[in-house]
C-alpha positions in Angstrom: -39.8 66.0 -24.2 -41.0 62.0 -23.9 -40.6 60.4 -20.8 -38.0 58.7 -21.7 -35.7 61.3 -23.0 -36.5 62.8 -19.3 -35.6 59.5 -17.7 -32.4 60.2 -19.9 -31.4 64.0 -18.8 -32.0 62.7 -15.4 -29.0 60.0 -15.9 -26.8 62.7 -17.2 -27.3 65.3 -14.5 -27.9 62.8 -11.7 -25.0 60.8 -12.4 -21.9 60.3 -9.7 -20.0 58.8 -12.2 -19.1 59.1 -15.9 -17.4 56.6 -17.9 -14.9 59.5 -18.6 -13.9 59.7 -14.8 -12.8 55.8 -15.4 -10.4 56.4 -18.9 -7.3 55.1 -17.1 -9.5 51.6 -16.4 -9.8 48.9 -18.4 -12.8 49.1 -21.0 -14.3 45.7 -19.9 -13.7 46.6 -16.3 -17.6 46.7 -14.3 -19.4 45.7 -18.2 -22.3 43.4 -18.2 -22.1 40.7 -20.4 -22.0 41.2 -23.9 -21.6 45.0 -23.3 -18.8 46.6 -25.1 -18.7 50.1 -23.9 -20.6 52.6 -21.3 -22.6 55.7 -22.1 -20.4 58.9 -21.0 -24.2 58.6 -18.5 -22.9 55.2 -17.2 -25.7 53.2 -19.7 -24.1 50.0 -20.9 -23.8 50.1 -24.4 -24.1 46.6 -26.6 -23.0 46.1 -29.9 -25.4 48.0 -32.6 -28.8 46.0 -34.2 -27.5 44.3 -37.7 -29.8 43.0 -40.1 -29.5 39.1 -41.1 -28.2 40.1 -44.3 -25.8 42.6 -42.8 -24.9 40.4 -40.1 -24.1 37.4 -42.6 -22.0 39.3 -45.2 -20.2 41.4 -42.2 -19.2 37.7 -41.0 -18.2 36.4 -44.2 -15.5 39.6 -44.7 -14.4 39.0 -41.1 -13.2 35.2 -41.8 -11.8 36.4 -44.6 -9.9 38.9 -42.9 -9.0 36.1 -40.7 -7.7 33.8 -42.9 -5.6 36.3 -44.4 -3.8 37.4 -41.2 -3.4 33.7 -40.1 -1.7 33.2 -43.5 0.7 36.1 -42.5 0.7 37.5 -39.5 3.5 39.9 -40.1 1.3 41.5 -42.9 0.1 45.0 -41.2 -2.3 45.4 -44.4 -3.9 42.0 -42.7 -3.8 42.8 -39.5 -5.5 46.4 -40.3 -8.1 44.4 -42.1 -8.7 41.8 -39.1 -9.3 44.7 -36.9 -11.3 46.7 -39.1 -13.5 44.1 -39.8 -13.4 43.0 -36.2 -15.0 46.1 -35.4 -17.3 46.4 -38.4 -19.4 43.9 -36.1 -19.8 46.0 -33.2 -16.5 43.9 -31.4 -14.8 46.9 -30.7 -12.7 45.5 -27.6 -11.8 43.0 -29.8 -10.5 45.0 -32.6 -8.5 47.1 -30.0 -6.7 44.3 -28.8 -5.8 43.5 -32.6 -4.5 46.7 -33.4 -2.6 46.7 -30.0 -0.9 43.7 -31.4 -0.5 45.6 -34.6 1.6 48.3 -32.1 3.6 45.6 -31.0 4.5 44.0 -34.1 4.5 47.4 -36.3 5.4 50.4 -33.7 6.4 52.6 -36.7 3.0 52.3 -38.6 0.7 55.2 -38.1 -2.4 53.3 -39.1 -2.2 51.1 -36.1 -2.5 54.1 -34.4 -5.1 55.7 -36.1 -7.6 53.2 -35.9 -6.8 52.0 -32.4 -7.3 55.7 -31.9 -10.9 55.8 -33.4 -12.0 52.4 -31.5 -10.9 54.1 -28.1 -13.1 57.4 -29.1 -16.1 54.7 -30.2 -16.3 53.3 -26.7 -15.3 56.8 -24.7 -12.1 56.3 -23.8 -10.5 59.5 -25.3 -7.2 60.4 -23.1 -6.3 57.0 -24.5 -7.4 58.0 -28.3 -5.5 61.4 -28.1 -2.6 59.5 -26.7 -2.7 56.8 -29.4 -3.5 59.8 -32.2 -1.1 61.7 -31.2 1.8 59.1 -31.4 0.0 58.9 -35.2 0.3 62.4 -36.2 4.0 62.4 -35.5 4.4 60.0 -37.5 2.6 60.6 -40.4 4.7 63.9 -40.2 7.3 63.3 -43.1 5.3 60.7 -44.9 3.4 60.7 -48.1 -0.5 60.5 -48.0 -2.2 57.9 -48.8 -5.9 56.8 -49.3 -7.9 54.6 -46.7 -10.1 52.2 -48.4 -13.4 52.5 -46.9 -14.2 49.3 -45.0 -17.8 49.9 -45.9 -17.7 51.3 -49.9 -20.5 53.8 -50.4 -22.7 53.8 -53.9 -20.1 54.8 -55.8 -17.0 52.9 -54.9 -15.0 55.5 -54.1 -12.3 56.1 -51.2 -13.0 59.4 -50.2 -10.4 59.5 -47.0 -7.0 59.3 -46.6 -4.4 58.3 -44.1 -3.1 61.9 -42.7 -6.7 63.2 -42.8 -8.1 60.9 -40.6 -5.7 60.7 -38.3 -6.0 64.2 -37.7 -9.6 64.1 -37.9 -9.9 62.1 -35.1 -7.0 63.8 -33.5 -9.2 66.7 -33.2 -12.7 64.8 -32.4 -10.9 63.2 -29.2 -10.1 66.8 -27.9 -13.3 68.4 -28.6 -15.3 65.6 -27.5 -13.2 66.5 -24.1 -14.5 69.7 -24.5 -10.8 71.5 -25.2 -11.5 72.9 -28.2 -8.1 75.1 -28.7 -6.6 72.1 -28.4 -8.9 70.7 -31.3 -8.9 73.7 -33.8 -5.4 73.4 -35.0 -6.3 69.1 -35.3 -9.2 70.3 -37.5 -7.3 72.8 -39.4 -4.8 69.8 -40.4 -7.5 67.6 -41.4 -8.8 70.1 -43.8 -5.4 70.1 -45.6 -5.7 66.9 -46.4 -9.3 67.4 -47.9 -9.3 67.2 -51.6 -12.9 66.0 -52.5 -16.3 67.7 -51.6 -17.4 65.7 -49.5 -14.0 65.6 -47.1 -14.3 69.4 -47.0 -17.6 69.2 -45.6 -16.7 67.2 -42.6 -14.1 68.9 -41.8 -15.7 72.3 -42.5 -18.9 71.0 -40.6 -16.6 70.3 -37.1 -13.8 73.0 -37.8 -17.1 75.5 -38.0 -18.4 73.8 -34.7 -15.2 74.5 -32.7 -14.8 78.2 -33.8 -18.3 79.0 -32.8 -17.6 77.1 -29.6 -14.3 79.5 -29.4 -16.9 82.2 -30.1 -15.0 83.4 -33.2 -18.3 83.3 -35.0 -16.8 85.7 -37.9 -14.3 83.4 -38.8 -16.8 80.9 -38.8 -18.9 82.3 -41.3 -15.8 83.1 -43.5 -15.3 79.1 -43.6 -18.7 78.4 -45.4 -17.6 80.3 -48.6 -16.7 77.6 -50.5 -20.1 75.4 -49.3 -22.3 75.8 -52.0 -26.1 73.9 -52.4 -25.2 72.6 -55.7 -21.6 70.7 -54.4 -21.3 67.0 -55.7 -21.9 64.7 -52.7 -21.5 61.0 -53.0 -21.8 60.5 -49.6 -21.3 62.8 -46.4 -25.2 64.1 -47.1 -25.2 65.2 -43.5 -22.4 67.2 -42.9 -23.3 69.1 -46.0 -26.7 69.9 -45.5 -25.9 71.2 -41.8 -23.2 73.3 -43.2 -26.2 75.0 -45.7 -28.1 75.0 -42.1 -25.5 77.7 -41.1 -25.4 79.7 -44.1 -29.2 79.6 -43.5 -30.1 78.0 -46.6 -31.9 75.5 -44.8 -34.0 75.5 -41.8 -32.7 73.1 -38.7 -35.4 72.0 -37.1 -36.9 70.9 -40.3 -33.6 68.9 -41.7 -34.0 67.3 -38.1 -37.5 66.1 -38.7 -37.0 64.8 -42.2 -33.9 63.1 -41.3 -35.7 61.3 -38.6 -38.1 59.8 -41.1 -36.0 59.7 -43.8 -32.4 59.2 -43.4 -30.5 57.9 -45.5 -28.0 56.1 -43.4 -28.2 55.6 -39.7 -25.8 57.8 -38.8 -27.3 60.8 -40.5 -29.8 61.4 -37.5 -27.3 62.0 -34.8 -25.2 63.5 -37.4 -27.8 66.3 -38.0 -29.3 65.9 -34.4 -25.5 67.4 -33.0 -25.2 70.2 -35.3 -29.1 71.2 -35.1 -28.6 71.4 -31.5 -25.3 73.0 -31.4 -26.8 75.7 -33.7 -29.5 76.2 -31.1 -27.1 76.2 -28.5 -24.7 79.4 -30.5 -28.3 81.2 -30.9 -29.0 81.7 -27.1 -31.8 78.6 -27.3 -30.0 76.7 -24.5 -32.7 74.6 -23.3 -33.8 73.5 -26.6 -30.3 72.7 -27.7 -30.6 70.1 -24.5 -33.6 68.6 -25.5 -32.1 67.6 -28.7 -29.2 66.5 -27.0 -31.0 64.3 -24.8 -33.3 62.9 -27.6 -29.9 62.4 -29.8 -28.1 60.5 -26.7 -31.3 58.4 -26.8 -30.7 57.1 -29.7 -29.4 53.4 -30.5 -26.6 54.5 -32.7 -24.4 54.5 -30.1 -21.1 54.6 -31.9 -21.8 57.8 -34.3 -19.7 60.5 -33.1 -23.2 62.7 -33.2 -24.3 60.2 -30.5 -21.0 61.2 -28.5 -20.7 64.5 -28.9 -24.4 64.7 -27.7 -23.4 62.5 -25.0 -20.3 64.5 -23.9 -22.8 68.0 -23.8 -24.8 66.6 -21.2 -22.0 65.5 -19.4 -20.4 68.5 -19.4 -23.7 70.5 -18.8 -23.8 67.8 -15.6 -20.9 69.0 -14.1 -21.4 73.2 -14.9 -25.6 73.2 -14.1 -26.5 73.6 -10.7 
């Protein structure tokens, strides 16, 4: 372990206060300028590196998004885009005051909801995401699914998500990231129903696997890899499939961790893989190297993938339990 990733295990453990003892708080409350968030370790967190490129085409959506809501600002399709693209730039304060306005203007649309929900897990605020994703989930209840456009279209321009999905999706990330994972099994099991493509059944498999073995009902675990094959066709969620081969022992973790390090294909495929690898450590009795690659993964700059969390929310747990 670097020094650095020492210096980091150090802030964990040593810690007096997490930014989950502040939920109830405002989110810019005690933030340094141009911070957004803080690390569940109390590190301020600023919005993520873009590229030029990136930054300039993520701008350009933005005022369009803009102009569309100022042209109607009773449209909640605009106002969902404002926000989403909002956030698309790392603003994610920003965006949840937008899709607070949403609740005010639309208090019956479950998408305000939902993604209000997500931006509150993003910058670790998750009694407020389950209370915001919960309010979602009831009212999704009697309603037809429908598919979320991805705000950022992968190589193949296809929406592989839908409404009642992710709502429970992230339903069930806000409660395990709080480390209740009863709570978040039944969340998982619901997201799962509403996983009709290959690559929707692997995230959902890859966290509904997570929380059983967590539960320790490892049988019932392994019984949910049967349909997970090494041939399935992926457009995009790469990671979550190739840990789910990691548990069927197809593939060797420490090895996918390495190669994804220095060649990922997206930036949220290291803390992706990082999680799992060191969960999987962590079910196979290998506690303290399942912490070093929590630390290492909570090192990381991709602050907002829910890898990067999770790892985060480990430590902080492992804070509070350790001597």
């Amino acid at each position: 372990m670097n020094t650095r990733t020492l210096l980091l295990v150090s802030l964990f453990f040593c810690a007096c206060t997490t930014a989950s003892d502040k939920e109830g708080s405002d989110t810019k409350l005690s933030l340094p300028p141009g911070a957004e968030a803080r690390s569940l370790g109390g590190e301020p967190l600023f919005p993520p590196f873009l590229s030029p490129a990136d930054r300039k085409k993520k701008e350009e959506q933005l005022m369009d998004a803009r102009a569309s809501y100022e042209a109607d600002s009773s449209n909640p399709d605009a106002l969902i885009w404002f926000g989403r693209r909002t956030a698309n730039l790392g603003r994610y304060n920003d965006a949840i005051t937008i899709f607070s306005e949403g609740i005010a203007k639309h208090p019956n649309d479950p998408r305000m909801y939902r993604h209000r929900g997500h931006r509150w897990i993003t910058v670790r605020q998750f009694d407020r995401a389950i209370e915001d994703l919960t309010r979602a989930a009831k009212l999704v209840e009697n309603r037809a699914d429908e598919i979320e456009p991805a705000a950022n279209p992968n190589a193949q321009n296809v929406d592989l998500e839908t409404l009642n999905q992710n709502v429970y999706y992230h339903l069930a990330l806000a409660y395990y990231l709080k480390g209740d994972f009863e709570k978040a099994l039944p969340n998982w099991r619901n997201a799962l129903r509403f996983s009709e493509n290959p690559d929707s059944l692997c995230s959902g498999t890859h966290w509904t696997y997570m929380t059983l073995r967590r539960l320790g009902r490892d049988e019932e675990a392994q019984k949910l890899l049967a349909p997970i094959t090494k041939d399935m066709p992926i457009i995009e969620y790469f990671a979550y499939h190739r840990m789910l081969l990691v548990y069927k022992g197809e593939l060797d973790p420490d090895q996918l961790l390495e190669e994804t390090r220095t060649t990922g294909k997206s930036p949220s495929e290291y803390p992706t893989i990082g999680y799992g690898v060191g969960n999987w450590h962590l079910y196979n009795g290998r506690t303290g190297r399942a912490f070093e690659v929590f630390a290492r993964i909570a090192d990381g700059e991709m602050w907002p993938a829910f890898g990067r969390i999770a790892a985060e929310a480990e430590l902080t747990r492992a804070k509070v339990t350790r001597p």
